[in-house]
C-alpha positions as CSV (number, residue, x, y, z in Angstrom):
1,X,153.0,61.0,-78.7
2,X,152.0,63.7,-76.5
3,X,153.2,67.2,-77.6
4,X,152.9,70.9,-76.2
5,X,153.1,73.6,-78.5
6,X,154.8,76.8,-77.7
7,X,155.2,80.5,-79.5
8,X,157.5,83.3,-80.2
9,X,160.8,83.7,-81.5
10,X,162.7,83.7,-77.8
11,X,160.4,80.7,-76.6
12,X,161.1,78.5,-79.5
13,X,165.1,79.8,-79.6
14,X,165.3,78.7,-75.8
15,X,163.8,75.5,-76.2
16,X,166.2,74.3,-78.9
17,X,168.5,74.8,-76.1
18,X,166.6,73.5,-73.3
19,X,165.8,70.3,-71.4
20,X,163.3,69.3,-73.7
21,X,162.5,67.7,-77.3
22,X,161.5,70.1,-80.1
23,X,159.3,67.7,-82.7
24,X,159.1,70.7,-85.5
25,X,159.4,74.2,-85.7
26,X,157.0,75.9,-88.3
27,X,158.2,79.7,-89.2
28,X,157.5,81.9,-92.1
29,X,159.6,82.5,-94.8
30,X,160.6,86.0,-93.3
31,X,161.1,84.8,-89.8
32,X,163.2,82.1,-91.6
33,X,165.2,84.8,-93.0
34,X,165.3,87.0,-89.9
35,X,166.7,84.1,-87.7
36,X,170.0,82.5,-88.3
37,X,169.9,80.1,-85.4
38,X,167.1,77.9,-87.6
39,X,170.3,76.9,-89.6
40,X,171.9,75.1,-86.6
41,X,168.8,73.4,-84.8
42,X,168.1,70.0,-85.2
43,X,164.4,69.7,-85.1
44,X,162.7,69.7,-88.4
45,X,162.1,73.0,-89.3
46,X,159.2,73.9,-91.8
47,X,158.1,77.2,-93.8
48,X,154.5,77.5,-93.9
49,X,151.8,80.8,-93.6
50,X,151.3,83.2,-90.7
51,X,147.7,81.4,-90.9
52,X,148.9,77.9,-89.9
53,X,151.5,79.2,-87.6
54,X,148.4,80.9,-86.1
55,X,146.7,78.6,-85.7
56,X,148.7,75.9,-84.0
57,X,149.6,78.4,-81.6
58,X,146.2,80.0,-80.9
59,X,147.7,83.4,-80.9
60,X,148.3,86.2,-83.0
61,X,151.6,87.1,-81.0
62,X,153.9,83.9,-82.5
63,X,155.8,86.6,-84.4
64,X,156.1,83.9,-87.4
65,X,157.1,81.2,-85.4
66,X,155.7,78.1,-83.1
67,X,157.1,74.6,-81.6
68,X,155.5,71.4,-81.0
69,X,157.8,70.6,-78.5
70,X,157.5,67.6,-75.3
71,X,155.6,68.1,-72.5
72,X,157.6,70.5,-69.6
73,X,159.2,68.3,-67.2
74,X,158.2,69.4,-64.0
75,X,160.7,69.2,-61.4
76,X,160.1,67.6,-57.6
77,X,159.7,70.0,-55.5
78,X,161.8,68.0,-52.6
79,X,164.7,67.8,-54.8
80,X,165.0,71.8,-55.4
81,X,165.8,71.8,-51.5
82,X,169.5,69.6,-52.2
83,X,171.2,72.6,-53.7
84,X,173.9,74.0,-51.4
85,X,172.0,77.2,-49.8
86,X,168.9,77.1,-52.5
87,X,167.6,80.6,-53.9
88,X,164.1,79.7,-54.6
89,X,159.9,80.9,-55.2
90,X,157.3,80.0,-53.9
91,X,154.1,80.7,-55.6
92,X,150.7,80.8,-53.7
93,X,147.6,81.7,-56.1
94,X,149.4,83.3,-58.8
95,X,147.4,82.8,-61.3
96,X,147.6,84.9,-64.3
97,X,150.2,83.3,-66.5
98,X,152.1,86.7,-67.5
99,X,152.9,87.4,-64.2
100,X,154.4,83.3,-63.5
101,X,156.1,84.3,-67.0
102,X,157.7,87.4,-65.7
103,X,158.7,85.6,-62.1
104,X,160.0,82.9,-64.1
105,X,162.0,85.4,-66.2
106,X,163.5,87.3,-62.9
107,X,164.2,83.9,-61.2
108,X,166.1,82.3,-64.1
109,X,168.1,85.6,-64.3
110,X,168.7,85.7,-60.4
111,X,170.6,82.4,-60.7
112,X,167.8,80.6,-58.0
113,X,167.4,77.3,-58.2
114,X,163.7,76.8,-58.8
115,X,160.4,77.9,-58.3
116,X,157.2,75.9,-56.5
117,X,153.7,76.5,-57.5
118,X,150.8,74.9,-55.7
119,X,148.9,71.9,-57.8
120,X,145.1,74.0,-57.1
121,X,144.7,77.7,-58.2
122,X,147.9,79.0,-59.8
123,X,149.0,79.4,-62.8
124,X,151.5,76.3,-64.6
125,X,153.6,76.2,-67.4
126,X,151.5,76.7,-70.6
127,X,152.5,78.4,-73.8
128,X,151.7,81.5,-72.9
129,X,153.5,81.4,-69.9
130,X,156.4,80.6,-72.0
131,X,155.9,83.7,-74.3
132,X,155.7,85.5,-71.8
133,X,159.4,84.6,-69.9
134,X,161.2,84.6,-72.9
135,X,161.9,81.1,-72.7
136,X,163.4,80.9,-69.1
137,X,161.3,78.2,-68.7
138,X,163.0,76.0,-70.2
139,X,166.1,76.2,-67.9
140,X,164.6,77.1,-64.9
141,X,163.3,74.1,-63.0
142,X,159.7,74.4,-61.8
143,X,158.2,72.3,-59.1
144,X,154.5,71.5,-58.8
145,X,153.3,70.6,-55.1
146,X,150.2,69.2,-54.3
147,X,149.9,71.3,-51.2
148,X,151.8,74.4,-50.4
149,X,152.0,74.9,-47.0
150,X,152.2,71.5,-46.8
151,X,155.5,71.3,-48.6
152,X,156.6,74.6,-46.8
153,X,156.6,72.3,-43.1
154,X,158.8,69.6,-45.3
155,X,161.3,72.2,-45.8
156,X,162.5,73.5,-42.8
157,X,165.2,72.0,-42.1
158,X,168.9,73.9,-40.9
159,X,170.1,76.5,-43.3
160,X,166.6,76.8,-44.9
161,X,164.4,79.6,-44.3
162,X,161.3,80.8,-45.4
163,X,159.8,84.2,-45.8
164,X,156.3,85.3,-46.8
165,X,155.9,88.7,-48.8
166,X,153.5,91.2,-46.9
167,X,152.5,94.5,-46.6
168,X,152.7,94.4,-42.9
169,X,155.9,92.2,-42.1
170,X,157.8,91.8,-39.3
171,X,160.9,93.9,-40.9
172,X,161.7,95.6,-44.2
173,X,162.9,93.0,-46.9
174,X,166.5,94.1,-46.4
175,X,166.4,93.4,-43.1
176,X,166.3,90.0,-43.0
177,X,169.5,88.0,-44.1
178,X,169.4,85.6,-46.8
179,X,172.7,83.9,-47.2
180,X,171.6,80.9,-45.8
181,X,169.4,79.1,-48.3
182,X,165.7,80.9,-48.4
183,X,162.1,80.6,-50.0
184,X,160.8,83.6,-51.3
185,X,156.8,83.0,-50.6
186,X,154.3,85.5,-53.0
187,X,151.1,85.2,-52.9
188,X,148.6,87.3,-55.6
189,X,147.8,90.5,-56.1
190,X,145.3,91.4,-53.6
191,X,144.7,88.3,-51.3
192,X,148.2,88.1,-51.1
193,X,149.2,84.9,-49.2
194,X,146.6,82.4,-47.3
195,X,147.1,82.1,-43.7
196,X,147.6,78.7,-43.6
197,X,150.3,79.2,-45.6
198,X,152.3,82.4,-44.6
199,X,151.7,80.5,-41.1
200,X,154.7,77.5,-42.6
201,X,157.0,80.5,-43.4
202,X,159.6,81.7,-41.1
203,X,159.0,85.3,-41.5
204,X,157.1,87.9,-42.9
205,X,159.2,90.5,-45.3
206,X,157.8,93.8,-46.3
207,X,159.0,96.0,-49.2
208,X,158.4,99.9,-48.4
209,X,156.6,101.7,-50.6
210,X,156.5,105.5,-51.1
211,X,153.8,106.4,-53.7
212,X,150.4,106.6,-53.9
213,X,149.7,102.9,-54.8
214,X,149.9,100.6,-52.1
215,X,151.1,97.3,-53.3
216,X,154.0,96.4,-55.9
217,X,152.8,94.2,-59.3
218,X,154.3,90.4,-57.6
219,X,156.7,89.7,-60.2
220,X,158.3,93.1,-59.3
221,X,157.9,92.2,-55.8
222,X,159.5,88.5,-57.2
223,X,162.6,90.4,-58.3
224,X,163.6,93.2,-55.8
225,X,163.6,90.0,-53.2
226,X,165.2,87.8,-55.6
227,X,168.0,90.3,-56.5
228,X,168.3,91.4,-52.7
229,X,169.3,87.9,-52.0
230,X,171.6,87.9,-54.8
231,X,173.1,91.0,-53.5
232,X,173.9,90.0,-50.0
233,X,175.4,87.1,-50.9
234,X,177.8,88.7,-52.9
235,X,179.2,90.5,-49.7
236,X,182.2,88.7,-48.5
């Protein structure tokens, strides 16, 4: 049987409530204590040493706790698009796994529908990645396509629109309307996104900045978009 393991006491909590199995939760005795959900899981849940737990995990920050859970179902990424007006990502060479954690985190909290990462070059769903969104992986559904830009030309379709984040777009990021359903496209810090793909998007969006620094941390950039879009569709 083929397991993932995952770390933390947000991670694990979230998964018991998730989409998928957990096999066995491990936790110290004061986690144990410090956690009154444990009582109302089903998965076997065993007290054992910080040592073990740190081990399985192969991290120090498990704050007394880790999961072998089931393997994260990926989504398709053609079925995110059959929401009515979809709110999603679009990830192009993100690949440190804090910052996927931390999109994954604003996205779930946003309400969007999913999030697309490209099968070469960018970071996927690992424990650590799970740590680090606080367990909105397991409810937000997250799509791996085997090319990017490729999958951004299947999606155009009415009613869907795609915009690429850039330092130099064609308007400000509040200047473009996304009530209509929209793909937010991010590409990583410094490159930002490849040609070939910002060429599949719609539109370029730009986010104006007024310190000294001249670019935004991408899951910050992930959220002022995603919150933006939450905003103007709340307008009547």
């Amino acid at each position: 049987m083929s397991v993932d393991v995952i770390y933390g006491r947000q991670p694990v909590r979230e998964a018991t409530r998730g989409r998928r199995a957990v096999h066995e939760i491990l936790v110290t005795e004061k986690a144990r204590v410090a956690l009154p959900w444990l009582r109302d899981t089903t998965a076997e849940v065993r007290v054992t040493g910080a040592d073990e737990i740190g081990a399985l995990a192969g991290s120090a920050d498990h704050q007394g706790i880790a999961a072998r859970v089931a393997p994260f179902p990926y989504a398709d990424p053609d079925d995110l698009l059959d929401a009515d007006a979809p709110l999603l990502i679009a990830l192009d060479g993100v690949s440190d796994p804090r910052n996927l954690g931390a999109i994954v985190r604003s996205a779930e909290c946003a309400g969007a529908n999913g999030l697309i990462v490209p099968r070469h070059g960018s970071a996927i769903v690992t424990a650590a990645v799970a740590k680090a969104s606080a367990g909105a992986v397991e409810h937000l559904p997250i799509a791996v396509a085997p090319n990017l830009a490729d999958w951004l030309q299947r999606a155009k379709r009415p009613g869907v629109w795609s915009y690429a984040a850039a330092a130099d777009g064609e308007t400000t990021y509040t200047g473009a309307d996304y009530r209509d359903g929209c793909i937010f496209v991010l590409g990583a810090e410094g490159s930002g996104v490849r040609p070939r793909v910002m060429d599949a998007c719609d539109q370029t969006v730009s986010i104006p900045l007024a310190g000294a620094v001249s670019s935004l941390n991408v899951s910050v950039t992930a959220g002022v978009l995603l919150f933006e879009a939450v905003r103007q569709r709340s307008q009547p």
